[in-house]
Backbone as CSV, one residue per row, in Angstrom:
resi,resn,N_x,N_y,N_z,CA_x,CA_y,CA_z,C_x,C_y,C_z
1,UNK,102.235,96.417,97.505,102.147,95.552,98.651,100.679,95.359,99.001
2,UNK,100.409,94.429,99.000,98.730,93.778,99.744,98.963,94.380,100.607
3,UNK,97.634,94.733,101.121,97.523,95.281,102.938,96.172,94.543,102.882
4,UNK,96.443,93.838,104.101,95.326,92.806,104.756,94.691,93.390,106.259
5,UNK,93.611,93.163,106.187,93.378,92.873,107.654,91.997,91.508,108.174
6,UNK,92.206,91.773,109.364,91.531,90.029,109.417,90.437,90.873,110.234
7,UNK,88.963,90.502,110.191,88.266,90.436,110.584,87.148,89.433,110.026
8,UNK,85.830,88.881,110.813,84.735,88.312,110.332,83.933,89.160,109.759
9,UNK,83.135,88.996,108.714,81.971,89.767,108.807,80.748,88.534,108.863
10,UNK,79.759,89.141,109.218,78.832,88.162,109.359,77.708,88.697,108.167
11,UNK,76.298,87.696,108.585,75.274,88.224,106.929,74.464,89.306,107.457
12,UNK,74.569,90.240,106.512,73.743,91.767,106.238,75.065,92.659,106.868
13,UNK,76.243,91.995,106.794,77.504,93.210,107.195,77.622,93.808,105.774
14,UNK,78.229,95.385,105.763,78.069,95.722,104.314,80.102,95.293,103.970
15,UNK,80.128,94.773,102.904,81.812,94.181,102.721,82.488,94.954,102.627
16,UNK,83.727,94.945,102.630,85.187,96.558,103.009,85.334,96.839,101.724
17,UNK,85.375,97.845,101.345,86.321,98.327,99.926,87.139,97.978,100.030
18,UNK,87.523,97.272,98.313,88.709,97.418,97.968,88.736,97.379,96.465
19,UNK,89.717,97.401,95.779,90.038,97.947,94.955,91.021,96.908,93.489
20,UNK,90.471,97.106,92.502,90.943,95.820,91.974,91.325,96.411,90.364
21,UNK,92.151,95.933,88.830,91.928,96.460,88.081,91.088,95.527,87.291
22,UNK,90.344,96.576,86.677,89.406,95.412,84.849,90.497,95.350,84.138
23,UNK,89.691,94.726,82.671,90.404,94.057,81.988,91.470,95.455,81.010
24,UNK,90.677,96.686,80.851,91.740,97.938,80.185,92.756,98.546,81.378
25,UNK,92.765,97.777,82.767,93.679,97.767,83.674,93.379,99.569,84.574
26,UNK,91.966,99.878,84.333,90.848,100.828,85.219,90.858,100.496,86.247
27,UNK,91.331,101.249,87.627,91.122,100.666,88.850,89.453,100.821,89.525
28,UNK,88.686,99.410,89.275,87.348,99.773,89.490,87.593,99.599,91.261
29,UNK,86.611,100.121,92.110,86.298,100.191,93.803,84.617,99.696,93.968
30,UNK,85.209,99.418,94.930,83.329,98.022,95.052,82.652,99.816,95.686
31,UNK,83.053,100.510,96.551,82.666,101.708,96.757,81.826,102.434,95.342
32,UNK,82.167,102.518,94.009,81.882,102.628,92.924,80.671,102.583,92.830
33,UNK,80.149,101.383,93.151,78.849,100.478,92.763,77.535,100.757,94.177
34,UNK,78.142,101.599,95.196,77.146,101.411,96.460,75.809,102.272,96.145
35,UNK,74.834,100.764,96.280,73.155,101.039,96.189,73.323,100.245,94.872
36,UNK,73.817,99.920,94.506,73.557,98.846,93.210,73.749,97.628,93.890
37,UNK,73.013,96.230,93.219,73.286,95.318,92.930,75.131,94.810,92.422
38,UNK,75.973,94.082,92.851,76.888,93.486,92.598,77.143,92.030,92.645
39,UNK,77.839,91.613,91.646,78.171,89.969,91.644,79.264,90.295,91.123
40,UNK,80.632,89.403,92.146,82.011,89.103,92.212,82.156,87.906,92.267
41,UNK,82.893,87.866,90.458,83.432,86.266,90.537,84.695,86.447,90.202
42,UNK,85.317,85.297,91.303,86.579,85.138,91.503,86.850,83.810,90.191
43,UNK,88.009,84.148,89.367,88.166,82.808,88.635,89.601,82.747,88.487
44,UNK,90.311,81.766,89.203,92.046,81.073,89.302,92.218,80.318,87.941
45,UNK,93.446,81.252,87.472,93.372,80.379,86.353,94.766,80.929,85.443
46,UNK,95.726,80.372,85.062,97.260,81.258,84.796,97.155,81.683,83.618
47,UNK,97.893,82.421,83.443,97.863,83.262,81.608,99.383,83.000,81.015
């Protein structure tokens, strides 16, 4: 089940964890990466 919640963030807010799988289906966490550099691309597209 998704669990959502609604808030704004505005610029220099740090973004919420969450949690997603790669492509060997590894659950990577943006938490993972904190003090690094990150780029998240979203791409829609059916298989």
């Amino acid at each position: 089940m998704l669990k959502t919640t609604s808030q704004t963030l505005k610029r220099g807010d740090a973004a919420p964890d969450f949690a997603l799988p790669d492509v060997d289906r590894n659950i990577i966490r943006l938490s993972d990466f904190r003090g690094k550099p990150v780029v998240i691309v979203f791409i829609r597209g059916t298989w």
